[in-house]
BAFI-3210 file (N, C-alpha, C; in Angstrom, 3 decimals, decimal comma, padded with zeros to 6 digits):
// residues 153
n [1|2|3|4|5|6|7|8|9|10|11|12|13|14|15|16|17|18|19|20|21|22|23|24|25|26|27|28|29|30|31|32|33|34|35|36|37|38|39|40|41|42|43|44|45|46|47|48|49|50|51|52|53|54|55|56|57|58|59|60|61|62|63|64|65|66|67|68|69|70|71|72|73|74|75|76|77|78|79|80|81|82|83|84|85|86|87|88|89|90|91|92|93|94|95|96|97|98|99|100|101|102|103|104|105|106|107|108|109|110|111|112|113|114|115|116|117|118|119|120|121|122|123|124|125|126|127|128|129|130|131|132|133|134|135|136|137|138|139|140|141|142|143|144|145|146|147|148|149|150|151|152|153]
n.u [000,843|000,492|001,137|-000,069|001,436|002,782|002,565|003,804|002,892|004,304|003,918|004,367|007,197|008,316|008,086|009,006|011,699|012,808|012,258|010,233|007,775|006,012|008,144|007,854|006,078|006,718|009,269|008,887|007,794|009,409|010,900|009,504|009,324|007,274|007,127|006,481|007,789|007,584|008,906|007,697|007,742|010,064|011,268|009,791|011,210|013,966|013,426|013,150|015,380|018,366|020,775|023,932|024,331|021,730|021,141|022,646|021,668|019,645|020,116|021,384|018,984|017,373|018,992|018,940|016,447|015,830|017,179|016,020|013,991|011,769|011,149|008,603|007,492|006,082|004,047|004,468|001,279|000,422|000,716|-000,745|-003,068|-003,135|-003,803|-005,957|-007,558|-007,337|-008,469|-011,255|-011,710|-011,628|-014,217|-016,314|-016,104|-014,989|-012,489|-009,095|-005,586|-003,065|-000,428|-000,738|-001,666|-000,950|001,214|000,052|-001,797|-000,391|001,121|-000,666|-001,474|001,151|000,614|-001,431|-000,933|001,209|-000,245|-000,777|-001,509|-001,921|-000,224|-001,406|-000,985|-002,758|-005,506|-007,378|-007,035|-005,991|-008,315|-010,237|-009,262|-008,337|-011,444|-012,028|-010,801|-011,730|-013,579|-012,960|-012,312|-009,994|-008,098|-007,660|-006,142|-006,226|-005,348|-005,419|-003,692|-002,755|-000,336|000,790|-000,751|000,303|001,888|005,409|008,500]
n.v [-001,192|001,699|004,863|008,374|011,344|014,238|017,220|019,797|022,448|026,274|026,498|024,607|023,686|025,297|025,587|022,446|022,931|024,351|022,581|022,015|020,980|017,976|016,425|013,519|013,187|015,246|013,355|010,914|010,891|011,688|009,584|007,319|008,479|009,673|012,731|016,305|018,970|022,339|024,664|027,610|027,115|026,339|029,071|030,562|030,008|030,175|032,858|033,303|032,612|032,919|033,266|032,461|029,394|028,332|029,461|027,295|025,121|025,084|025,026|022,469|021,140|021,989|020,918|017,991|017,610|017,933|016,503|014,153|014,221|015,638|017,908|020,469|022,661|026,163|026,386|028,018|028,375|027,471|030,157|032,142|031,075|031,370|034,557|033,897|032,782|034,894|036,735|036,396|035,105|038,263|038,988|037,623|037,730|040,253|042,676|041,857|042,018|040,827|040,305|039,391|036,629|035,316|033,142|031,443|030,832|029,356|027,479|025,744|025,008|023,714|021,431|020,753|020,059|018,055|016,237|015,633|015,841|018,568|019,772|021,396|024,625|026,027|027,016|028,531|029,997|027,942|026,004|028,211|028,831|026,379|025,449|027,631|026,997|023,824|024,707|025,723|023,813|022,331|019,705|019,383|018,464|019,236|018,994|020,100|020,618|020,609|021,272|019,401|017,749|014,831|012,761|013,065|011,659]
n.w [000,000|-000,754|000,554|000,558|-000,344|001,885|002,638|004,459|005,977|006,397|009,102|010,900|010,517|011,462|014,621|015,027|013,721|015,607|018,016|019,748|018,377|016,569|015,660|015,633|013,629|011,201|010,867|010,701|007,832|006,830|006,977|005,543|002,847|002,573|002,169|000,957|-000,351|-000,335|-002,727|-001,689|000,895|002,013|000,990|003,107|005,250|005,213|004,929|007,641|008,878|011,411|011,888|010,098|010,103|010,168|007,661|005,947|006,879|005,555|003,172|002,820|003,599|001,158|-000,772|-000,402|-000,798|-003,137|-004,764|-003,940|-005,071|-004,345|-004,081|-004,389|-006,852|-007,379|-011,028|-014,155|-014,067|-012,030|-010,026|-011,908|-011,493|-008,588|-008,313|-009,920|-008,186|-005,564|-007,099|-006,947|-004,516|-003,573|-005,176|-003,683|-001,249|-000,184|-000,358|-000,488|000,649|-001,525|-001,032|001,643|001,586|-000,896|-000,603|000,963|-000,513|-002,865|-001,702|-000,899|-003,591|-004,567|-002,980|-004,146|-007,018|-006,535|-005,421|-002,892|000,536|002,147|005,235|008,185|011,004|010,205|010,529|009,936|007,413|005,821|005,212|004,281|001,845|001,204|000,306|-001,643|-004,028|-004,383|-005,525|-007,897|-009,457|-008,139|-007,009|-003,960|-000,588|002,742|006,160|009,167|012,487|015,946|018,381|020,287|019,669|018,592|019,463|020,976|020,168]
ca.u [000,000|001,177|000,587|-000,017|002,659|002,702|003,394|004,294|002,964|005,947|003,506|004,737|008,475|009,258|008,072|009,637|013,005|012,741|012,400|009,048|006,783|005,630|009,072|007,690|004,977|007,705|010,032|008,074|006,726|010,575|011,407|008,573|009,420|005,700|006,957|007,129|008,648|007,392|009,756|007,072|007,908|011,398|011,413|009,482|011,980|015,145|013,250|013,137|016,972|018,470|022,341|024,677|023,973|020,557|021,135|023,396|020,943|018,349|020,927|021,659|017,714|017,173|019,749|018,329|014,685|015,627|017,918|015,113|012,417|010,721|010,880|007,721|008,137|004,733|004,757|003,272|-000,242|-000,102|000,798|-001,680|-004,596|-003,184|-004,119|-007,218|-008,304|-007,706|-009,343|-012,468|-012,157|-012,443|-014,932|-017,339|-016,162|-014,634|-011,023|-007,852|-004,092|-002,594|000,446|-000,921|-002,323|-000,495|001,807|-000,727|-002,766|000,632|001,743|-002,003|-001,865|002,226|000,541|-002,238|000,291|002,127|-001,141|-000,322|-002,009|-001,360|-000,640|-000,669|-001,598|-003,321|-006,938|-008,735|-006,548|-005,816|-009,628|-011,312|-008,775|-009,172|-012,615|-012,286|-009,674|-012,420|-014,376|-012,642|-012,144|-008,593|-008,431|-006,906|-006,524|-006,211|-005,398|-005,197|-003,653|-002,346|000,673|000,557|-001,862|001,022|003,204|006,460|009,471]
ca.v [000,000|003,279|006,240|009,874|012,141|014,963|018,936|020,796|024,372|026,518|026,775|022,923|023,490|026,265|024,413|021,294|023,344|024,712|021,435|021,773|019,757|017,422|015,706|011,900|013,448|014,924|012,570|009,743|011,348|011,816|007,995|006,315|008,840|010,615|014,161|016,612|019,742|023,427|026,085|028,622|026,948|026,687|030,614|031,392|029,228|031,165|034,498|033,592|032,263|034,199|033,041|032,053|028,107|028,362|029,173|026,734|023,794|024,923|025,007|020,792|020,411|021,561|020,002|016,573|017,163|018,091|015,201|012,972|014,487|015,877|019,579|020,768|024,502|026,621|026,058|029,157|027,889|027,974|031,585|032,336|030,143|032,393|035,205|033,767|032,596|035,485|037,760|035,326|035,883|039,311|039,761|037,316|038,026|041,817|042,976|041,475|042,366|039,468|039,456|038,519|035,390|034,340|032,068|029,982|029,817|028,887|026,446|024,868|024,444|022,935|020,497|019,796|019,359|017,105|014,728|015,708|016,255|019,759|019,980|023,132|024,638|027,621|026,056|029,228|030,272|027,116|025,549|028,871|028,948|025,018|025,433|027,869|026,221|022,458|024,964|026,278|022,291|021,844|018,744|019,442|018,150|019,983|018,656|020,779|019,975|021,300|021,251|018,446|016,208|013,950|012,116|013,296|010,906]
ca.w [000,000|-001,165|001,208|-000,379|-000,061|003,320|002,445|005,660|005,788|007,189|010,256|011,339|010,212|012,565|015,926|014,667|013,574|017,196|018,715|020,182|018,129|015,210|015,429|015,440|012,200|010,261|010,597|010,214|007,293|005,759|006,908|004,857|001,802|001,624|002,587|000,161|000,221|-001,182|-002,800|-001,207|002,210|001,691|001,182|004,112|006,373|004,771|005,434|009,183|009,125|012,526|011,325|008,886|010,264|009,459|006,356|005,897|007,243|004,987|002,123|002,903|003,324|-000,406|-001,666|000,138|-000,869|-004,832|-005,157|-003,976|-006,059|-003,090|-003,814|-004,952|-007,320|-008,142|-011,875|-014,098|-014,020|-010,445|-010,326|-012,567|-010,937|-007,466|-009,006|-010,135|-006,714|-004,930|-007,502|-006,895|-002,849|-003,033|-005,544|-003,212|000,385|000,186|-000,847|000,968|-000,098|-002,511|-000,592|002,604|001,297|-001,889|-000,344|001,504|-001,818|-003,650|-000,823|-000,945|-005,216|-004,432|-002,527|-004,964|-007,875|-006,034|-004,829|-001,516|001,662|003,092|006,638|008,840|011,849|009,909|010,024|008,868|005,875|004,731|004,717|003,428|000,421|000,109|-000,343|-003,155|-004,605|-004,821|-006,117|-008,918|-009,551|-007,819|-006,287|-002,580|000,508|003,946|007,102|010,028|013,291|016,813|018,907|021,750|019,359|018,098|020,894|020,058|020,185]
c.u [000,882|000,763|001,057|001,092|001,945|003,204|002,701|004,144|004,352|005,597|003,697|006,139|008,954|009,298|008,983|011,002|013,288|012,537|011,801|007,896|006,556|007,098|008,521|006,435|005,858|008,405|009,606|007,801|008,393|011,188|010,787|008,662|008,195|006,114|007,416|007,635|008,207|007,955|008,988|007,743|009,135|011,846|010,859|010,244|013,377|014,603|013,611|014,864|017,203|020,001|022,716|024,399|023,000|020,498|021,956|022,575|020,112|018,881|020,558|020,082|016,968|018,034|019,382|017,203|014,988|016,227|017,009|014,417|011,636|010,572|009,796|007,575|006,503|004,800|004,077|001,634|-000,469|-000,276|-000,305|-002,952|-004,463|-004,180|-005,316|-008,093|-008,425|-008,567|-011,093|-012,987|-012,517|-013,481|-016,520|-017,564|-015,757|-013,051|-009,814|-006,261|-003,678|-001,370|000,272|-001,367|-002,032|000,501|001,306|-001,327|-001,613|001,304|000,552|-001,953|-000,462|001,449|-000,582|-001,394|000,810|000,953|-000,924|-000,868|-001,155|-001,484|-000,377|-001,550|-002,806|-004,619|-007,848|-008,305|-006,651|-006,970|-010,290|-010,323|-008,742|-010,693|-013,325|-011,282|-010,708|-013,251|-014,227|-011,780|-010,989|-008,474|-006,916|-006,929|-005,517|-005,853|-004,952|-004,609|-002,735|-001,581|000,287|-000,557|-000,806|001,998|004,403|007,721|010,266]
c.v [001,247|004,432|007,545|010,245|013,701|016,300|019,463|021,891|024,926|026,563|025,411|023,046|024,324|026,096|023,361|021,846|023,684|023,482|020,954|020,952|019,463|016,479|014,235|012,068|013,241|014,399|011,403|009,857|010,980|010,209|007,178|007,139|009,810|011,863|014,999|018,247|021,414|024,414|027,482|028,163|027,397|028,093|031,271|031,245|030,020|032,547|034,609|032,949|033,540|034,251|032,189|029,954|028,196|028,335|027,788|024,990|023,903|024,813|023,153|020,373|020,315|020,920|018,818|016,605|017,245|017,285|013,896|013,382|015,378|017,014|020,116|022,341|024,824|026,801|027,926|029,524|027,853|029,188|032,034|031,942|031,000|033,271|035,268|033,730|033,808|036,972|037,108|035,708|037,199|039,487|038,652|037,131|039,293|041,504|042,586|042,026|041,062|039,314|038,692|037,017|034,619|033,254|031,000|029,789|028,989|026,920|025,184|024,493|023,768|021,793|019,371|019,147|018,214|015,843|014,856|016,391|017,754|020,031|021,059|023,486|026,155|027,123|027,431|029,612|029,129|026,526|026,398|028,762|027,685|024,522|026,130|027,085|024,762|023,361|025,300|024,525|021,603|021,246|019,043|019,239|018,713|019,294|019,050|020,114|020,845|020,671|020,416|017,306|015,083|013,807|012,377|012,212|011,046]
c.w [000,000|-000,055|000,237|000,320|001,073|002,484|003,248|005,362|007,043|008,888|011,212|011,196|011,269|014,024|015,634|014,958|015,289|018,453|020,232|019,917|016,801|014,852|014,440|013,664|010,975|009,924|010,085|008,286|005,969|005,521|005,904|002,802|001,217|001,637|001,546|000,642|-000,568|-001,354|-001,944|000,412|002,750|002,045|002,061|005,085|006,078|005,177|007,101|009,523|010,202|012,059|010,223|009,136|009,949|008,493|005,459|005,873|006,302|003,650|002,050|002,769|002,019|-001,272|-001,723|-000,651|-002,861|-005,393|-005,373|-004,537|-005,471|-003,249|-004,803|-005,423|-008,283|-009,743|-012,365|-014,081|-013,083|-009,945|-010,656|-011,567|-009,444|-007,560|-008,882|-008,625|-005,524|-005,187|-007,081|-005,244|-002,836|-003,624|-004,670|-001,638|000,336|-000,368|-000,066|-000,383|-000,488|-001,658|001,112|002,682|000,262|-001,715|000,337|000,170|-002,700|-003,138|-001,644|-003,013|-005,514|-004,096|-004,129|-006,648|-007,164|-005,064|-003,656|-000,196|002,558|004,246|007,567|009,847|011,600|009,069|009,139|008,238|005,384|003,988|004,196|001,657|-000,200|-000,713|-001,679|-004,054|-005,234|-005,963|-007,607|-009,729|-009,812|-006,622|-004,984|-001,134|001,344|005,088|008,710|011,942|014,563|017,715|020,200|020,673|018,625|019,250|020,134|021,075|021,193]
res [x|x|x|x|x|x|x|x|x|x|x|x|x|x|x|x|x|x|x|x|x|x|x|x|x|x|x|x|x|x|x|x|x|x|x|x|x|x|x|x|x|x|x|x|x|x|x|x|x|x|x|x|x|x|x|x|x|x|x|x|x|x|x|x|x|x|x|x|x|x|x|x|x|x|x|x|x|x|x|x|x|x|x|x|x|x|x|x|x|x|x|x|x|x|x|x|x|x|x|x|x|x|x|x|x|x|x|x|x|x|x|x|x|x|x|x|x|x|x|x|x|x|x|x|x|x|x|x|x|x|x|x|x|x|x|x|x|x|x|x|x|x|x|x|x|x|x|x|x|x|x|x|x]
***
């Protein structure tokens, strides 16, 4: 039996990196081969780099994840389909700024490229933009979850 493949919103990587929680998830997740990996994530985890090691670790982690296949990159049809989706939110909930929200919609259409369950602790962005997202008939799955609900290792 095949299991789907795991993409980590950056809101799971930065506890983890910090070595508070989701250890036994993510790891698990990298042991069995499902986890994938999103250039959007990637770049939010380099923005929060505090030193030159940081950068450095996150250097070795893309090198790891693009070797194995694992690095998932918004193509231009994703871009585009952004775009689309968040011209769509405002014109049927009110006006929001594109950059506050184009990297969760980007993350969330990485995952769906890549067949891959998106997991994050950012339940009300990620499920209102998955729901336009089914709607605009892009097959994606969500899975929301909180700190202390996985026994960690």
């Amino acid at each position: 039996m095949t299991r789907s493949p795991l993409l980590f919103d950056t809101s799971l990587y930065i506890p983890y990196l910090r070595g508070e929680a989701y250890s036994a998830l993510i790891e698990g997740a990298v042991q069995t081969g499902q986890v994938r990996l999103s250039s959007v994530v990637l770049a939010e985890l380099y923005a929060g780099t505090r030193s030159a090691r940081d950068k450095t670790d996150l250097d070795l982690v893309l090198q790891a994840y693009r070797a194995l296949g694992f690095l998932v990159v918004p193509s231009e049809h994703d871009w585009a389909r952004a775009g689309q989706l968040i011209r769509r939110y405002s014109r049927l909930y009110g006006a929001v700024e594109p950059r506050d929200h184009m990297n969760d919609v980007l993350i969330l259409l990485s995952g769906a490229s890549a067949k891959a369950e998106v997991i994050t602790e950012n339940a009300a962005h990620f499920t209102r933009w998955a729901a336009l997202l089914r709607r605009m008939r892009v097959a994606v799955r969500v899975r929301t979850v909180r700190r202390g609900q996985y026994r960690e290792a």
